[in-house]
PADOKE-921626 format. One record per atom (N, C-alpha, C, O): x, y, z. Coordinates in steps of 0.05 Angstrom, whole numbers, plus 5000, padded with zeros to 4 digits. Layout:
// PADOKE-921626
XYZ/...
This chain:
// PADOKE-921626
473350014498/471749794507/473149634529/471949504546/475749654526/477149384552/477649544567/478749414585/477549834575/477650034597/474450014604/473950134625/472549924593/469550004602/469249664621/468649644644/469949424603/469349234616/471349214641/470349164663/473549244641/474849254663/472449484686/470949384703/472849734681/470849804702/467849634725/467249614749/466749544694/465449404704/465349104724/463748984739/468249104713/468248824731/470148894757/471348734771/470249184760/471349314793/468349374797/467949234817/466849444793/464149514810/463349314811/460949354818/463948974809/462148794809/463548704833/462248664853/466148664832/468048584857/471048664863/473148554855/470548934882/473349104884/475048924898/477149054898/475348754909/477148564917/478348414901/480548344908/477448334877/478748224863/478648304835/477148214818/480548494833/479548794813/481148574779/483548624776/480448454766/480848384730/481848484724/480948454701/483548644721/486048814711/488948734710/490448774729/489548654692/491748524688/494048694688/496248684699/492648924668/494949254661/496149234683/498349124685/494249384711/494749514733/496849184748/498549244765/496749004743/498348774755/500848834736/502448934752/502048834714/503848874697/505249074708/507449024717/504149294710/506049644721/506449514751/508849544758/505049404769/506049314790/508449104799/509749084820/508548954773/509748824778/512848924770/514848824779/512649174750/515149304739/515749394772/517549324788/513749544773/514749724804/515549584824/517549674834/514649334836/515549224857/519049034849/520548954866/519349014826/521848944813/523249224809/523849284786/523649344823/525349654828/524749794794/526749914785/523149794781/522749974759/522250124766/520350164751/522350294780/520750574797/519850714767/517550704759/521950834753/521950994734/519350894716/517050984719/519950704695/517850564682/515550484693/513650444678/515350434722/511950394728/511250624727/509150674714/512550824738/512151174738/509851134714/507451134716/512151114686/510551224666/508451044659/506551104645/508850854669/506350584653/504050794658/502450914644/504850764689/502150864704/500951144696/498551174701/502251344687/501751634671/499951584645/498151734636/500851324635/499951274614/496851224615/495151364603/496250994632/493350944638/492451104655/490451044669/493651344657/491451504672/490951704646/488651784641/492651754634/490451874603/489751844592/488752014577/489651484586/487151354580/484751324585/482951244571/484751384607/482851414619/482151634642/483251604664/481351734640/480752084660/479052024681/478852204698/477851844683/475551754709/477351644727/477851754748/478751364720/479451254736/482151274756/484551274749/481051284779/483251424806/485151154805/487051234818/485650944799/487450674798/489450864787/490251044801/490350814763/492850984763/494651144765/497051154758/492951314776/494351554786/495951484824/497951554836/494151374829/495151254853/496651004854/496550914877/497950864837/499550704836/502050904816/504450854819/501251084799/503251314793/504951354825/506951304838/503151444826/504051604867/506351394883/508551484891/505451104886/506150914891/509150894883/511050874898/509150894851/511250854845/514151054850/516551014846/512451294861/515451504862/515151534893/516351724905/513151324910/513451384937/515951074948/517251034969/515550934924/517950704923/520350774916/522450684924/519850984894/522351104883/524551234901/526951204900/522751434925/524151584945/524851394960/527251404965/523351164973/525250974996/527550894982/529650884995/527650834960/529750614958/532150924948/534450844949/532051164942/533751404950/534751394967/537151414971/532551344990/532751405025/531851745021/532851905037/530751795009/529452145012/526552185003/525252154983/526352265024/523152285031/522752425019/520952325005/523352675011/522552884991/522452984966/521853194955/523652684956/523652554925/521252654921/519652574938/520052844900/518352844891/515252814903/513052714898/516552954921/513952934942/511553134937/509453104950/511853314921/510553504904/508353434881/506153544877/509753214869/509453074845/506352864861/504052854854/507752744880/506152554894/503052654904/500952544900/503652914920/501353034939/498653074907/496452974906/499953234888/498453194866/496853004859/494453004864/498452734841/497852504831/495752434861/494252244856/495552524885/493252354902/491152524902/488852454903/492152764901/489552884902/487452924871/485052914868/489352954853/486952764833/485152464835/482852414827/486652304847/486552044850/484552074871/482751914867/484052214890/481152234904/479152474897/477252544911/480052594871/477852704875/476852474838/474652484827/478052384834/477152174813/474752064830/472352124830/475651944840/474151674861/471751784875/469751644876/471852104890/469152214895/468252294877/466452444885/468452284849/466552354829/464952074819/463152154804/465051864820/465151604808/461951604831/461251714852/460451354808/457951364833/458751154853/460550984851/457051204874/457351094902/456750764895/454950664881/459150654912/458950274919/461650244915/463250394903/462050014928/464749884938/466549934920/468849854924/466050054898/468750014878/470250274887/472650294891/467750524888/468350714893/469450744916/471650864916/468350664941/470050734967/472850594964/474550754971/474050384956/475250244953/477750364939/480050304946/477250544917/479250674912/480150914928/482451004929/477751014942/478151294952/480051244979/481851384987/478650954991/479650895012/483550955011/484951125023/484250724990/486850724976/488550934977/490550934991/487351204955/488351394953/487951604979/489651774983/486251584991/486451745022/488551605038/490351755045/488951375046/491151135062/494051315047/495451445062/494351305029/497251405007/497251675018/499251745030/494951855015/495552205029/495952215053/497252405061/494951995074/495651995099/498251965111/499252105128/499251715099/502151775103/504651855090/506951795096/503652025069/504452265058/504852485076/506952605076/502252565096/502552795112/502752815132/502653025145/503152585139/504352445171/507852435168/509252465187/508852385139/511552385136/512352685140/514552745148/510252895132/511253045123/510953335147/511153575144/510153175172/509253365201/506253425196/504953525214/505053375173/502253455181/499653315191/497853225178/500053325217/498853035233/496853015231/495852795226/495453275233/492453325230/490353265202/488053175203/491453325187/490653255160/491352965156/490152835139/493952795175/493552525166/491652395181/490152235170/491452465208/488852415230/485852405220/484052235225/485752675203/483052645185/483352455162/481652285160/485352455144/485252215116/485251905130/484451705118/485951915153/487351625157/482351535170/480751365163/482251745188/479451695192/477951555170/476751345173/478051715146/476251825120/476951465111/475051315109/479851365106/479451125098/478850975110/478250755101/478751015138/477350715155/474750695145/473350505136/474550925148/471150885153/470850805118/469250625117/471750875093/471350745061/471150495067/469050365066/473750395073/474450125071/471949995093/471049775085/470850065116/469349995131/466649905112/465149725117/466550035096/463950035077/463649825058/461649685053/467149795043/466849615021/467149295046/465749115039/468149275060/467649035084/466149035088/465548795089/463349205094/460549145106/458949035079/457048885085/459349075056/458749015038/459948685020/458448545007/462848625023/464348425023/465948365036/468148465031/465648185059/468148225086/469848015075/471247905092/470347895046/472647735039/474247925022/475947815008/474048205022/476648395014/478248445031/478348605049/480248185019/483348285044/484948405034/487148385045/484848555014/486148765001/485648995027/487549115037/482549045036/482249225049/483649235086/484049435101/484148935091/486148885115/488249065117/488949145140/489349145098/491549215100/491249475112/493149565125/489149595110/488949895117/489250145097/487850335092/492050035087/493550205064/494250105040/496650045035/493050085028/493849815005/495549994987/494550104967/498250024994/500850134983/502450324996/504050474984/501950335021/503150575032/505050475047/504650235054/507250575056/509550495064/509650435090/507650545101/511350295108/510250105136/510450285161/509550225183/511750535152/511450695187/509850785197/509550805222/508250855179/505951015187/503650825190/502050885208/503250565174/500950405177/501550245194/499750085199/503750215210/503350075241/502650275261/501450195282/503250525259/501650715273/498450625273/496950535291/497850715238/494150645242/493550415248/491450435260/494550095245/493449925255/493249955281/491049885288/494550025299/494649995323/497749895335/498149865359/499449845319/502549785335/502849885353/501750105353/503949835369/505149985392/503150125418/503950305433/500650015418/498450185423/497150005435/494850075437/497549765445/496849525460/493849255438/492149085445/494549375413/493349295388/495149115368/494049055347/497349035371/499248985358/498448755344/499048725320/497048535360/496648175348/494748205337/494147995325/492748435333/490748465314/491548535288/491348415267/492948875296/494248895270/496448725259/496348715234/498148615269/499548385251/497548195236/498048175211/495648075243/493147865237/491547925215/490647785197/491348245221/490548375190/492248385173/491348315151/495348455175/496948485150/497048205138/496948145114/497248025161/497847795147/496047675135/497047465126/493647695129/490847515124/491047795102/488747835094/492547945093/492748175067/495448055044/495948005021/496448045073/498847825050/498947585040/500647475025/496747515051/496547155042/494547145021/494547034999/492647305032/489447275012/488947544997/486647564987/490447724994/490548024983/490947994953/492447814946/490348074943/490048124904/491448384905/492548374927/492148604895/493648834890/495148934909/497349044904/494048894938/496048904964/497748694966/499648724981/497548414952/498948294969/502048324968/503148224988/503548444951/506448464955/507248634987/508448575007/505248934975/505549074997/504749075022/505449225039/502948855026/502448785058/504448625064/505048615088/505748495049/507348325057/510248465068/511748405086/510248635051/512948845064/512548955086/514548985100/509749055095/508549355107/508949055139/510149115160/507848765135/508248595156/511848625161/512748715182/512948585148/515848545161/516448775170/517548745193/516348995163/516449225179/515549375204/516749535218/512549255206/511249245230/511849025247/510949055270/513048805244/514748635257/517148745271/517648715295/518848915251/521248995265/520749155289/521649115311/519049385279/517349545303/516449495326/516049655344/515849185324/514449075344/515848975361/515449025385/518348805351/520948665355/521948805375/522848675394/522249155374/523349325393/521949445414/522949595430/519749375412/518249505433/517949185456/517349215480/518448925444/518448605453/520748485458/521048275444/522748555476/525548475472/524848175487/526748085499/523048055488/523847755497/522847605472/523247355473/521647695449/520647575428/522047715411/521347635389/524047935408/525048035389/526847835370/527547945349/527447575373/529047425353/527347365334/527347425310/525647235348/522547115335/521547195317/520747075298/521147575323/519647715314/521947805289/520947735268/524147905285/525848015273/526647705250/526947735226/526947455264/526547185239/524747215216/525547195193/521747275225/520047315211/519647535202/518047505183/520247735205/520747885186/522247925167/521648075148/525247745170/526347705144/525747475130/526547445107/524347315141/522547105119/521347235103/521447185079/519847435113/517947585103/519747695069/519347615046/521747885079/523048005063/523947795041/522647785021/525247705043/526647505030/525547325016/526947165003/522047305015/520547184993/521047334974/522247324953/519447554991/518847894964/522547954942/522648044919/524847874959/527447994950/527247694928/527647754904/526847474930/527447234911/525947294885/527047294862/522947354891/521947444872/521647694858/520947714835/522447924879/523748164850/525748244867/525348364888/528748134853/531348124866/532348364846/534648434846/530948444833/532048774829/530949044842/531349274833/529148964873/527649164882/529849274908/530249124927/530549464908/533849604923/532149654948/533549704968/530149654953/528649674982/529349374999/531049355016/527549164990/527748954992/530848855004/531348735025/532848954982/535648824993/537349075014/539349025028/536449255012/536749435035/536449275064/538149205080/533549235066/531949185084/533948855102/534948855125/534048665086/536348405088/538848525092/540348385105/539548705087/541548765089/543048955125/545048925140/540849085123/539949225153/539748965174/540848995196/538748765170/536548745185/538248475188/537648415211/540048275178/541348055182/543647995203/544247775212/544948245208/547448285237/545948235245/545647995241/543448385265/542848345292/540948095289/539648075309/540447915270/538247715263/540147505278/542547535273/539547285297/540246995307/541046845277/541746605276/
């Protein structure tokens, strides 16, 4: 019954999805639990067999697990799986914002999965497939800033590519991450990261705004590191990133 009402209250409003579970395993994961959100998240996905949410924050959690390794190929096997159930969950589910909304998600996560992994083409088509989802649940509720983000969990190299970084698009896509990190429900940790990273990016392609830009990006960091000061990405990232900082 609390896996049915929860459903229900994502088809009523995927922006602000009532799920507390799915906030709990997030909050393990973004506090460097890689391992235990792993399993939280294994767990509620065989609780439930429809719903594509956990399997794609499963994914999430061992695509966090490999950065903070530094190896991309952590379980990258494991990952391509856990998404491709996770969208074909979501295209089985009937059509409306809850549905694109996840599919969007879990296509954004395969995209830069196969963009990490040289396969441009297949990220070129996933990365399409979720604009145009997420385009749907916005035409339908344009106060999902969860959907700003583009990628609501995918890691920041590849989603300053799709926003437009570096591509004479940059103050838009910053404007989106940030109106994801301020007003975002399930994205907001990770827009908030995916912004400081697309900052640094930006920083180097802007060497007369690079202090500016590289300040704010460790503001950025350094909320997310206060509040889960056991996440080894996070203090990586401060750590990198404070020599060349004014």
């Amino acid at each position: 019954m609390r896996l049915l009402l929860a459903a229900l209250s994502l088809l009523q409003s995927p922006h602000r999805v009532d799920r507390p579970e799915l906030r709990a395993g997030l909050d393990t994961l973004y506090g460097g639990g890689f391992p235990a959100a792993a399993g939280y998240f294994a767990e509620l996905a065989r609780q439930d067999s429809a719903d594509p949410a956990p399997l794609i924050f499963e994914a999430s959690a061992y695509i966090w697990w490999a950065a903070a390794l530094e190896n991309d190929e952590y379980e990258a096997a494991r990952i391509d799986s856990l998404l491709d159930r996770a969208i074909a969950r979501a295209v089985a589910a009937p059509r409306g914002a809850a549905r694109d909304f996840w599919l969007a998600t879990a296509l954004g996560y395969r995209a830069r999965q196969r963009e990490l992994h040289g396969h441009s083409w297949g990220a070129a088509k996933d990365a399409k497939a979720m604009r145009d989802a997420y385009a749907h649940v916005l035409a339908a509720d344009s106060s999902c800033a969860d959907c700003y983000l583009g990628l609501a969990g995918a890691l920041a190299r590849f989603v300053a590519k799709l926003v437009g970084l570096g591509s004479g698009n940059a103050e838009q896509g910053i404007r989106y991450m940030r109106r994801a990190a301020v007003d975002g429900d399930l994205a907001r940790v990770e827009a908030g990261w995916v912004l400081a990273a697309a900052l640094v990016r930006e920083a180097a392609r802007a060497p007369s705004t690079s202090a500016t830009l590289r300040r704010a990006a460790r503001d950025e960091v350094t909320q997310l590191a206060e509040r889960y000061p056991g996440n080894p990405v996070f203090q990586r990232f401060l750590r990198d990133i404070s020599p060349a900082a004014p």
